[in-house]
Backbone as CSV, one residue per row, in Angstrom:
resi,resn,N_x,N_y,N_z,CA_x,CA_y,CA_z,C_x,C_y,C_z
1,UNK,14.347,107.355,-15.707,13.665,108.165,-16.688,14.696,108.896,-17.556
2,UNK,14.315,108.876,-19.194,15.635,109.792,-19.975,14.921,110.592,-20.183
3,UNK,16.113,111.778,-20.009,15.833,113.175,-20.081,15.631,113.744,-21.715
4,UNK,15.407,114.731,-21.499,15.504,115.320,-23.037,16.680,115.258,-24.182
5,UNK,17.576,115.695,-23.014,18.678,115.908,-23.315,19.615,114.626,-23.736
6,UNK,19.508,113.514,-22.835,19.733,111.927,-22.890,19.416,111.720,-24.390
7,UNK,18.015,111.733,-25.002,17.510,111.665,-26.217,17.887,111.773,-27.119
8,UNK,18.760,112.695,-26.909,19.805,113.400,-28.143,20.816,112.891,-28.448
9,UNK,21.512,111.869,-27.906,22.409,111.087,-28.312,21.623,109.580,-28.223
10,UNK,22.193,108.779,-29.075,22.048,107.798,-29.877,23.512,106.734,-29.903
11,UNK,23.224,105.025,-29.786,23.998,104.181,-30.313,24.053,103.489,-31.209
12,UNK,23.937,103.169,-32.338,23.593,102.435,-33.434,24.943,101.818,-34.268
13,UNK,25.049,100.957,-34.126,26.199,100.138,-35.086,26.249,100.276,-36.362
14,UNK,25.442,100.457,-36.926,25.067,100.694,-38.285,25.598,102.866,-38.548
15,UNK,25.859,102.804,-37.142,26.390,104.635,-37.507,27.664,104.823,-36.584
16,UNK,28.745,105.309,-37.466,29.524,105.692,-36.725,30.492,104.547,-36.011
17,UNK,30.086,103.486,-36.370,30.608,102.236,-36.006,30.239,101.888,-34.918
18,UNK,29.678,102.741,-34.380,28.245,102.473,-33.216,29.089,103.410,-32.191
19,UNK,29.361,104.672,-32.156,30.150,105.723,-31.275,28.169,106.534,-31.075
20,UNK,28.996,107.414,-30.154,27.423,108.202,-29.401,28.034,108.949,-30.900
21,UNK,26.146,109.840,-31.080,25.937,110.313,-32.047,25.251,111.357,-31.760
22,UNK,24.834,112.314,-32.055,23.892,113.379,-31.837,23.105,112.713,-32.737
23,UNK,21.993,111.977,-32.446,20.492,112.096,-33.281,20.327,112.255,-34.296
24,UNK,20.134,111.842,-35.013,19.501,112.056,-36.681,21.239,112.843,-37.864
25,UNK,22.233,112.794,-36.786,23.447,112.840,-37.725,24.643,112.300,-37.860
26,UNK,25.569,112.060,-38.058,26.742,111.167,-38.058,27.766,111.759,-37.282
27,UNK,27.460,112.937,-36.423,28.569,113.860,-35.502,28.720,112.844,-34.232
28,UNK,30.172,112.274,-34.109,30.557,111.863,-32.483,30.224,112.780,-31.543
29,UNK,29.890,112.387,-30.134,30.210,113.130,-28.945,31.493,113.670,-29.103
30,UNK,32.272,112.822,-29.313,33.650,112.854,-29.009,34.232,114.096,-29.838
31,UNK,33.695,114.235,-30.728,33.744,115.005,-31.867,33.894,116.451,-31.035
32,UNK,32.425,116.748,-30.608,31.631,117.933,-30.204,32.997,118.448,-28.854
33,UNK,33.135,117.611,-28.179,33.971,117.742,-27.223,35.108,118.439,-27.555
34,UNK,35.584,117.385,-28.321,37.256,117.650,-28.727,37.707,119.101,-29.104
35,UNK,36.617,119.515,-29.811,36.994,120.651,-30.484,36.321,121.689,-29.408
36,UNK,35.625,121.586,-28.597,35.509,122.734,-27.273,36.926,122.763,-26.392
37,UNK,37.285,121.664,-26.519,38.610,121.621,-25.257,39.556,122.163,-26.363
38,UNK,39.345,121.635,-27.475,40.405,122.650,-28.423,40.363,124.222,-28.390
39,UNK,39.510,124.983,-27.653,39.396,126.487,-27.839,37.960,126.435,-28.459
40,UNK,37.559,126.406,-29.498,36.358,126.088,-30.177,35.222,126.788,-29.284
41,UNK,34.673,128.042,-30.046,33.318,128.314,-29.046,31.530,127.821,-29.391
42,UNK,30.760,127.469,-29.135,29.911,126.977,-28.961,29.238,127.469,-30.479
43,UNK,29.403,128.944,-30.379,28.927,129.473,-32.057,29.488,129.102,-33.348
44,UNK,30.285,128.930,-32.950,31.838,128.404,-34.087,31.645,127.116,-34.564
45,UNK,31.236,126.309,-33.839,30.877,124.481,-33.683,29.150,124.561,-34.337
46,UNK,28.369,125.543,-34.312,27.651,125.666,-34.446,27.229,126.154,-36.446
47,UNK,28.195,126.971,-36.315,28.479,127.871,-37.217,29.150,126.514,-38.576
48,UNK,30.025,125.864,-38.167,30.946,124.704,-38.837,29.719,123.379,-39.009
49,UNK,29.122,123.259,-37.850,28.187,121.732,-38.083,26.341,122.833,-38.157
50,UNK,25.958,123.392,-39.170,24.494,123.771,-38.900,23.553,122.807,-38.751
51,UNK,23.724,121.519,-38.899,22.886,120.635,-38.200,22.722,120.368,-36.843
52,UNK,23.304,120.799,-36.351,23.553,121.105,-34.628,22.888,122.037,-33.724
53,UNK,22.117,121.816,-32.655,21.509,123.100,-32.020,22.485,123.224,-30.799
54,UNK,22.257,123.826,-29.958,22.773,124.459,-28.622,22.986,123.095,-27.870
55,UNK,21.532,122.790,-28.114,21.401,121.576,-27.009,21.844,120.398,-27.459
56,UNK,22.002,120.606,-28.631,22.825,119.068,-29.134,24.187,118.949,-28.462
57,UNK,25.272,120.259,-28.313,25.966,120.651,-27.892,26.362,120.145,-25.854
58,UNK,24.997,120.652,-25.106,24.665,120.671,-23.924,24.751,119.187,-24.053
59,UNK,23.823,118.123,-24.774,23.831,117.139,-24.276,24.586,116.084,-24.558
60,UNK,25.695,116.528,-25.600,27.129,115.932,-25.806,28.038,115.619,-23.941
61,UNK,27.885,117.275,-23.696,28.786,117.654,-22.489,28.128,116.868,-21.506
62,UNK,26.773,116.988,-21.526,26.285,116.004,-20.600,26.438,114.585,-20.339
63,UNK,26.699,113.948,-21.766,27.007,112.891,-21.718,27.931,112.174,-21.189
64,UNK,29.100,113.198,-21.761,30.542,112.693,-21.326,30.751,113.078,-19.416
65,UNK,29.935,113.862,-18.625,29.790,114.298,-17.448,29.398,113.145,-16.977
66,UNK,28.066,112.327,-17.557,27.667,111.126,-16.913,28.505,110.438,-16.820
67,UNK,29.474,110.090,-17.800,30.476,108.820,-17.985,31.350,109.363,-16.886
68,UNK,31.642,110.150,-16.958,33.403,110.712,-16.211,32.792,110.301,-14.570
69,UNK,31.117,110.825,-14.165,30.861,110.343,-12.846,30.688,109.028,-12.548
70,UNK,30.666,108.204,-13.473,30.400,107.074,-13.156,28.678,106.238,-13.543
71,UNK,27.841,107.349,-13.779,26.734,107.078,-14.378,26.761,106.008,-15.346
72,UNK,25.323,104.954,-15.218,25.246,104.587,-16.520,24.837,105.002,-17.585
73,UNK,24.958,104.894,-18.575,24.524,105.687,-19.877,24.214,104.601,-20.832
74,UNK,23.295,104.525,-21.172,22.664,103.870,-22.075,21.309,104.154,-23.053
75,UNK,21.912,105.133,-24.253,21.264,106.170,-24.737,20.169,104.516,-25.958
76,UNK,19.084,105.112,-26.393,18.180,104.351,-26.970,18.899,103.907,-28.871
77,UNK,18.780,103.144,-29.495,19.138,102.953,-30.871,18.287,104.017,-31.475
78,UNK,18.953,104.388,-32.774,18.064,105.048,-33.441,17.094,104.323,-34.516
């Protein structure tokens, strides 16, 4: 079963060259990440991308949590 949060990222070839996406925008996971491990606080990322909610955020981190455990991940096309 996908979660809510699952939902929120996206694969599509036609976006991004087909990298995870937050939903309905052209932002990488990888993106969202990078710049938290850079210092970057959640308001700031927020503040820089306003197309972004909290949970777009949450389910970036989530994503990359699934991968790092070993989960499969296989988010829906948009």
């Amino acid at each position: 079963m996908e979660t809510e949060l699952q939902k929120r990222i996206v694969i599509n070839q036609k976006v991004m060259v087909g990298k995870p996406v937050i939903r309905g925008t052209r932002i990488p996971v990888n993106t969202i990440v990078k710049l938290l491990a850079q210092g970057m606080t959640k308001e700031e990322i927020l503040e820089d991308y306003p197309n972004l909610t909290g949970e777009d955020i949450r389910a970036a981190l989530t994503y990359v949590a699934e991968i790092a455990n070993g989960e499969d991940v296989f988010p829906l096309k948009d």
